[in-house]
N, C-alpha and C positions, 0 to 999 in steps of 0.2 A: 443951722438947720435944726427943726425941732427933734424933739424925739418922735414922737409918732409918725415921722415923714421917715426918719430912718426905718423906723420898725415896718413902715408899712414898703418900704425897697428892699427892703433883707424879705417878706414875706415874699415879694415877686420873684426874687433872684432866687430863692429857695422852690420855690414851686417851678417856675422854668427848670432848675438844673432835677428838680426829682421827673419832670417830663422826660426830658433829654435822657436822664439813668433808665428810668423805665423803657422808653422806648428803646434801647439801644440793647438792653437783657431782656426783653418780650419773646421776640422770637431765637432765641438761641436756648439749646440743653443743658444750664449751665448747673452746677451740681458742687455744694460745699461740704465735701466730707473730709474733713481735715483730721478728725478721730480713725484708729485704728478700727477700732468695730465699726465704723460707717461704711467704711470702706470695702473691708471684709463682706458686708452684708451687699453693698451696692453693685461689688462683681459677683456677687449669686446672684443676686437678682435679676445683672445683666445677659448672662449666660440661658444658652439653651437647657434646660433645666431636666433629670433625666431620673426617673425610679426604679431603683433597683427590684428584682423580686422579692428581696425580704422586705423591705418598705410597700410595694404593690399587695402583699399578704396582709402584713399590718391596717394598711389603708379598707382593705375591705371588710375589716373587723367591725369600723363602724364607728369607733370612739372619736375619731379625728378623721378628718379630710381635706382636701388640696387647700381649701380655703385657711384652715388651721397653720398649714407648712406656708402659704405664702405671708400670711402676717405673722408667724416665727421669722419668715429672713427680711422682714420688714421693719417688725418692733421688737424682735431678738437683740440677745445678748451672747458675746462668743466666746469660749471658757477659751483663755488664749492658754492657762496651762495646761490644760490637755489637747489642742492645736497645734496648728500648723507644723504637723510632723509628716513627713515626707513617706507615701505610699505608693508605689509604683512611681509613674510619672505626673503623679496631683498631690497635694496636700488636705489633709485630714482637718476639718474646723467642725468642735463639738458650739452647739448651738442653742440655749437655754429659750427657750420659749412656753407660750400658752397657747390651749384652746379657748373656743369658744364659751365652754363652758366651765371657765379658768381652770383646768387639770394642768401641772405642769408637763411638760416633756422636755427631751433631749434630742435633738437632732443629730445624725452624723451624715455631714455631706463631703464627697472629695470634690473638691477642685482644682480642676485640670486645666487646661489652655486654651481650649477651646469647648469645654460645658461643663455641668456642674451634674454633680452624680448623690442622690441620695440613696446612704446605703444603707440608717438602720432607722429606727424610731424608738424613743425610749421613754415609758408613763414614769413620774419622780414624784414622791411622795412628798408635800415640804409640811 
């Protein structure tokens, strides 16, 4: 068999099996966060998401708003050492993000078992 007959059946059988993968992960929520911080960020995300009054003070100040906090636990980064330390019945994950108008901030949210709590907001000079 020639060459180009091969390459042109390896082109069929490659394009059939990427239909088949496609279709079969289309409609499903399938999600690869195999990193510590993806994961972290992906159950805030998930969670009913909740502000506290010193964050709801903060937020009216002006500098930052909802938009700001939800690409922080989107495109954030999680300071894991000063994390995950245990607060009542949630855990504490500081949160290195930006604004919109690249200012850095520090998030601190707890999360708990069933939602996610922001408790402070904090402007970082770099």
């Amino acid at each position: 068999m020639r060459l180009r007959y091969r390459f042109a059946y390896y082109l069929i059988g490659f394009t059939f099996g990427l239909f088949f993968v496609t279709a079969m992960f289309m409609g499903k929520d399938t999600r690869c966060n195999y990193f510590p911080n993806a994961r972290v960020l992906n159950d805030l995300r998930n969670k009913p998401f909740v502000y506290s009054d010193e964050a709801s003070a903060i937020l009216s100040q002006g500098w930052i708003d909802s938009t700001d906090i939800k690409n922080s636990l989107t495109y954030g980064d999680v300071n894991f050492d000063q994390s995950n330390v245990q607060v009542g019945s949630g855990k504490r994950y500081i949160i290195e993000g930006k604004t919109v108008k690249n200012q850095f901030v520090l998030l601190e949210v707890i999360n708990y078992s069933d939602k996610a709590v922001l408790k402070d907001i904090t402007k970082v000079k770099k």
